[in-house]
C-alpha positions as CSV (number, residue, x, y, z in Angstrom):
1,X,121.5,116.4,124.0
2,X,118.0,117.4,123.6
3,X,114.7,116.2,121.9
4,X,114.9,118.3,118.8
5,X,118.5,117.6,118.4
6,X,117.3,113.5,118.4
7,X,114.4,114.6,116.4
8,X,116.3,116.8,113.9
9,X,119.7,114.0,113.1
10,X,116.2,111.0,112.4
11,X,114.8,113.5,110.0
12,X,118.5,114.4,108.1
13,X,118.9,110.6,108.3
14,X,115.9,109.8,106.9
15,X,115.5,112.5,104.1
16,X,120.0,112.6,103.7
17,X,119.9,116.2,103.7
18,X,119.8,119.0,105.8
19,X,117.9,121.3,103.0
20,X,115.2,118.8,103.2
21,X,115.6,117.3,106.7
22,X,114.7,121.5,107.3
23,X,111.9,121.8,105.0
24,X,110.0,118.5,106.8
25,X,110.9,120.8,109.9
26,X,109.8,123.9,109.0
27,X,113.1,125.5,110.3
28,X,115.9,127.0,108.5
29,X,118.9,125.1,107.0
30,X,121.8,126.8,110.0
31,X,119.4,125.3,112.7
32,X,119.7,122.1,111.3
33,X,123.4,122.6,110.9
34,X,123.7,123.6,114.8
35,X,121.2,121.0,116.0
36,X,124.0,118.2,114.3
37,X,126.9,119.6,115.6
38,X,125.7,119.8,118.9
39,X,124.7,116.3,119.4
40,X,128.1,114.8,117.3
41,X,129.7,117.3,120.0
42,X,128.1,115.8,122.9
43,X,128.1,112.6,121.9
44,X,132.2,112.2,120.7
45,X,131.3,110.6,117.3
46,X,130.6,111.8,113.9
47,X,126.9,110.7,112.9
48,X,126.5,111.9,109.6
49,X,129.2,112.1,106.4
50,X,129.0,113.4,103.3
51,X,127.9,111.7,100.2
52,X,127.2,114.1,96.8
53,X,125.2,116.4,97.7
54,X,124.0,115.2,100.6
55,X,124.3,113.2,103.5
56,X,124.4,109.6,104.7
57,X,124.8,107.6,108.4
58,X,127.9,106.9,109.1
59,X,128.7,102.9,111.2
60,X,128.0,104.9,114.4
61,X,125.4,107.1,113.3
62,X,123.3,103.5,111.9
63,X,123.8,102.3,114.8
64,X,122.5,105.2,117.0
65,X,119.5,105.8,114.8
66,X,118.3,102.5,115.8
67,X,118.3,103.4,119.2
68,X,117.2,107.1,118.5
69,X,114.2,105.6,116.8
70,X,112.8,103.4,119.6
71,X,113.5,106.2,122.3
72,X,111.1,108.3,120.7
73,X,109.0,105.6,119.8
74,X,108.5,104.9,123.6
75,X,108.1,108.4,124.6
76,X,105.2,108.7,122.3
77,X,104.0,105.6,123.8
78,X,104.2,106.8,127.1
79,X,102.2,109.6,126.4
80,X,99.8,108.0,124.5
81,X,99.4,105.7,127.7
82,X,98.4,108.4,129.8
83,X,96.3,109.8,127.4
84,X,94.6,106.1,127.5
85,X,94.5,106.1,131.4
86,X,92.6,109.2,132.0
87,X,90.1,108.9,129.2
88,X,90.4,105.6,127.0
89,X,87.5,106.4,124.7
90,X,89.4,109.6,123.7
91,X,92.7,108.3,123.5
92,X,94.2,106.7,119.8
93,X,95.1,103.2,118.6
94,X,98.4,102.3,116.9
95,X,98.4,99.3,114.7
96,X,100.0,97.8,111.6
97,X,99.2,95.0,109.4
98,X,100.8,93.5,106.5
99,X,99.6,94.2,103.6
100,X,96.6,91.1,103.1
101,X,96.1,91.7,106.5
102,X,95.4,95.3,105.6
103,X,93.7,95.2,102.5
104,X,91.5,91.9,103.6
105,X,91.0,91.9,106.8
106,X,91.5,94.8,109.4
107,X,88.5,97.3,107.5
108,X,86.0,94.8,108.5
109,X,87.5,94.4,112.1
110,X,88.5,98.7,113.0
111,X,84.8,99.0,111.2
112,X,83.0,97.3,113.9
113,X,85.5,98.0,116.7
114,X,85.1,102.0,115.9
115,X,81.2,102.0,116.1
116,X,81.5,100.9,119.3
117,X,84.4,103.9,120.2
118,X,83.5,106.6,117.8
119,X,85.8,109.1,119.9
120,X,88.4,106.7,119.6
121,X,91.5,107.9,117.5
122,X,93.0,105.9,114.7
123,X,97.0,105.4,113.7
124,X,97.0,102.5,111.2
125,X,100.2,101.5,109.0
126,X,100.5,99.0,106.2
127,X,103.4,97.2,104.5
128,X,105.5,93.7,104.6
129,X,106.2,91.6,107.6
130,X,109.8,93.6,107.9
131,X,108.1,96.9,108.0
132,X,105.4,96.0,110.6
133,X,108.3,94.5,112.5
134,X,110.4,97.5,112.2
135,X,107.3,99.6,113.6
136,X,106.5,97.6,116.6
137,X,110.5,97.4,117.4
138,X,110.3,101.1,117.6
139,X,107.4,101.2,119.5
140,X,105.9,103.5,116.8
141,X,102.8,100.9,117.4
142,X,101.1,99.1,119.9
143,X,100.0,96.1,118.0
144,X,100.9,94.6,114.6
145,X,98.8,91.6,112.5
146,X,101.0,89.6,110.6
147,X,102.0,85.6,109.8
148,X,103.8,83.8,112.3
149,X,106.5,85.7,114.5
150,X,110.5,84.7,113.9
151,X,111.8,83.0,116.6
152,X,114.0,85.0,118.6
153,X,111.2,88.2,118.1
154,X,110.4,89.6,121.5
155,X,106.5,89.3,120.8
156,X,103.4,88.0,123.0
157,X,101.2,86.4,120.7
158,X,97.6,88.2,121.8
159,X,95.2,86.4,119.6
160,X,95.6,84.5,116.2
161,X,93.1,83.3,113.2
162,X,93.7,81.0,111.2
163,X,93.9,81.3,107.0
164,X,95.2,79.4,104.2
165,X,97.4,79.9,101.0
166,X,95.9,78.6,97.4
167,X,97.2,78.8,94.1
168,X,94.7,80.7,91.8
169,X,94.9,81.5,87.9
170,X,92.4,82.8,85.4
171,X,89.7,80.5,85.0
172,X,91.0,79.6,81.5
173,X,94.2,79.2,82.5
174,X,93.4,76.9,85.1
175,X,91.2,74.7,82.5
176,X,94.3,74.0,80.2
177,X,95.8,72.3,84.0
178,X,93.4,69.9,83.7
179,X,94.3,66.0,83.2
180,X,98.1,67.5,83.0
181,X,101.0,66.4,85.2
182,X,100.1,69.4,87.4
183,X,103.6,69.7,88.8
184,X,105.5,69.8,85.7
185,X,102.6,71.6,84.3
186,X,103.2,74.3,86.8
187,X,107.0,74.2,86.4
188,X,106.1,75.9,82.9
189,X,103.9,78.9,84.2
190,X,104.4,82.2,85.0
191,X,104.7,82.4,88.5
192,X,103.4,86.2,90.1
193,X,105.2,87.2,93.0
194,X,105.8,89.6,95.9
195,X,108.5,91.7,96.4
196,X,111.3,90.2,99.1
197,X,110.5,91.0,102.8
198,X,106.8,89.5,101.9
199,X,105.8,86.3,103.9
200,X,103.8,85.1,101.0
201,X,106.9,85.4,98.7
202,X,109.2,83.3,101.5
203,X,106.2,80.8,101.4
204,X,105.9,80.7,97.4
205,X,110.0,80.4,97.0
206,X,109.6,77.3,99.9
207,X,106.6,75.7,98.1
208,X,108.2,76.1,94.4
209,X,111.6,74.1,96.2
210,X,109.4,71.6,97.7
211,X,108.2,70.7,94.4
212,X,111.9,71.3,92.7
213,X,110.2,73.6,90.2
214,X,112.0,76.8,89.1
215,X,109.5,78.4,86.7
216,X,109.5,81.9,85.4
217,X,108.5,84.7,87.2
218,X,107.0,87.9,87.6
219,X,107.6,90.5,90.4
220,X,104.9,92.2,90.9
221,X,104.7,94.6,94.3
222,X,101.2,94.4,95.5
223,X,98.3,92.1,96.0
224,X,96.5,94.3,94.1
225,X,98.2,93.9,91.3
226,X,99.2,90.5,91.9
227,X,95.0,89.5,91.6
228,X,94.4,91.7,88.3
229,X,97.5,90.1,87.0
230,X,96.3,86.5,87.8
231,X,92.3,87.4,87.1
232,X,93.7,88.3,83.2
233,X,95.7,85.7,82.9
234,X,99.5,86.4,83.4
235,X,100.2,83.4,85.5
236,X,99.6,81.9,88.5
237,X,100.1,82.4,92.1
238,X,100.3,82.0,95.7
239,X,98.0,83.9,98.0
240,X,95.8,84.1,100.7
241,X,92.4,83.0,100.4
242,X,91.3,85.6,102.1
243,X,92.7,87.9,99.8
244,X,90.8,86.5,96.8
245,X,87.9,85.5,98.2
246,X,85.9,88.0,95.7
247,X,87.3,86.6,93.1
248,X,86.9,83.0,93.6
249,X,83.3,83.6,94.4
250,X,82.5,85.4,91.4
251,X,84.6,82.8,89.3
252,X,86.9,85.5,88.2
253,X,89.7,83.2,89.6
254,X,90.1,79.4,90.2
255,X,91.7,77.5,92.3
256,X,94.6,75.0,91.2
257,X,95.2,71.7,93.5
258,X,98.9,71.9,93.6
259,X,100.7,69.4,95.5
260,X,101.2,70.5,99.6
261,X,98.5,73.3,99.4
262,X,96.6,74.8,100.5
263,X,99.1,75.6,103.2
264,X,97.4,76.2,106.7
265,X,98.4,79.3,108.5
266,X,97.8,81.7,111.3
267,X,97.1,85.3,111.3
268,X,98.8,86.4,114.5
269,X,98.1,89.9,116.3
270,X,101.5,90.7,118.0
271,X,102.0,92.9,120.9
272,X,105.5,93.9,123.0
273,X,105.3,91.6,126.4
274,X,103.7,93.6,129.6
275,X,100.9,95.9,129.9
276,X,99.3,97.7,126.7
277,X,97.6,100.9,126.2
278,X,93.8,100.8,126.9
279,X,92.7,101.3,122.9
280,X,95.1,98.2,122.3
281,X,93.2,95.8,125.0
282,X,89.8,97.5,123.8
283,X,91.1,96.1,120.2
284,X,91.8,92.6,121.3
285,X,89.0,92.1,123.7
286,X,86.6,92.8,120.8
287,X,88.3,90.8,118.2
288,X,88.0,87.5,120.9
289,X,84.5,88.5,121.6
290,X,83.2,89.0,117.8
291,X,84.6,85.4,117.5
292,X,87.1,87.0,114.3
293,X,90.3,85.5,116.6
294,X,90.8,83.4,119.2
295,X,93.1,83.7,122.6
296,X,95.9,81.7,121.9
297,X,95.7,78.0,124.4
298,X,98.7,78.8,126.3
299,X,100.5,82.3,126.2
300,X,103.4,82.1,123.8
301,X,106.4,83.6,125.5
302,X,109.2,85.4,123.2
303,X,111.2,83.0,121.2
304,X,108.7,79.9,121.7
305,X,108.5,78.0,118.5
306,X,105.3,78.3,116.0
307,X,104.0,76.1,113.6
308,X,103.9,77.2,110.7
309,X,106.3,79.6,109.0
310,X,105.1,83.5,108.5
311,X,102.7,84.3,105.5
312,X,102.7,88.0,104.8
């Protein structure tokens, strides 16, 4: 088996087609077709069956994806790592971050880091807790900021900050709460939420079964549109503080003092155990130093238990 042939079977997997798996290529169709049949031939197993028009993973080829995935996850790694060693300033940073994370946080903290490198390269990825875990798995990044690890993860905790979950509504909507049974008040609202995957959604389903409330509710897919929807008044909803710190300042949202909140978390910025790239350490040493996080007291080794559960 070769590189392109691992390189070619991800990008039929991912796009479940050789037509397209070619045209992301930029080779033709047959040497997608040959590329496939070599490795199925080398490797004893069929990887790919057909499904329409197209293709999909067979049990064996899902299962050798995975592996496929983080192999060439670690030999970009690798070589990013030398890159690093001979001339750090000039090498790149790999990073994801959930989506509050994203949005609220890391522009203030890559802002100050890259004035400092201005040579320095920049991979940065955004999404839900599963899709920064998927990324790091695969080593397709170095470092990943997200709510609290799952036990069992294979994660060093490098540095952490902590945050807190509110309820917020519209101003107005909020008003009518007042001198109301909150809870059963609350029980009758809207409730705007993120899609499953989201830490923030696994927190809001917890808090709404703490309180035995089972309101109705709104999917809504970002926090963007999760803080429009709440500023104009289409219900109410957990969230970050930091994520709506904007708006509670210019009174465009209110806060609600629902029973158990505001829940107390941790932003946590997540490497794989063992050395990092020098961008990665460059990241975290500044980060510690601009007083944004803090080195956690004792190193958290994988599968150590946290304290709270994860947020985004």
């Amino acid at each position: 088996m070769t590189l392109n042939q691992l390189r070619t079977f991800l990008a039929v997997a991912d796009r479940g087609s050789v037509r397209a798996a070619a045209e992301d290529l930029v080779v033709t169709q047959a040497a997608v077709s040959a590329s496939l049949a070599a490795l199925q031939k080398s490797l004893g197993v069929t990887l790919l069956a057909p499904d329409g028009r197209g293709l999909r993973l067979t049990g064996a080829g899902e299962a050798y994806a995975g592996y496929v995935r983080r192999i060439l996850g670690l030999l970009d790694e690798a070589g990013l790592a030398a890159a690093a060693a001979a001339d750090p300033e000039r090498s790149e940073l790999r990073m994801a971050a959930v989506t509050t994370a994203a949005e609220q946080l890391v522009p203030g903290l890559l802002g100050g880091f890259l004035r400092d490198h201005p040579q320095m390269g920049l991979r940065l990825e955004a999404g839900n807790r599963d899709r920064v875990r998927a990324l790091l798995d695969r080593h397709q990044v170095d470092l990943v900021l997200t709510g609290r690890p799952e036990p069992g993860w294979s994660v060093t905790v490098r540095a952490v900050r902590p945050h807190a979950l509110v309820v917020v509504a519209a101003p107005d909507l909020a008003a009518r709460a007042v001198g109301a049974d909150l809870p059963a008040w609350l029980g009758r609202q809207t409730w705007l939420l993120r899609e499953p995957g989201s830490g923030t959604r696994a927190s809001t389903d917890a808090l709404l079964a703490e309180l035995d409330l089972a309101p109705p509710t709104l999917l809504v897919g970002s926090n963007v549109a999760i803080r429009e929807s709440a500023r104009v008044g289409l219900g109410v909803t957990l969230v970050s503080r930091d994520a709506v710190a904007g708006e509670l300042a210019a009174g465009d949202l209110a806060t609600l003092p629902a029973p158990g909140t505001p829940l107390y978390r941790d932003w946590y910025l997540l490497a794989h155990p063992g050395p990092l790239p020098a961008p990665a350490e460059l990241l975290i040493a500044h980060v510690v130093q601009t007083g944004d996080f803090a080195v956690p007291q004792q190193p958290r080794s994988p599968g150590a238990p946290h304290e709270q559960p994860a947020d985004r």
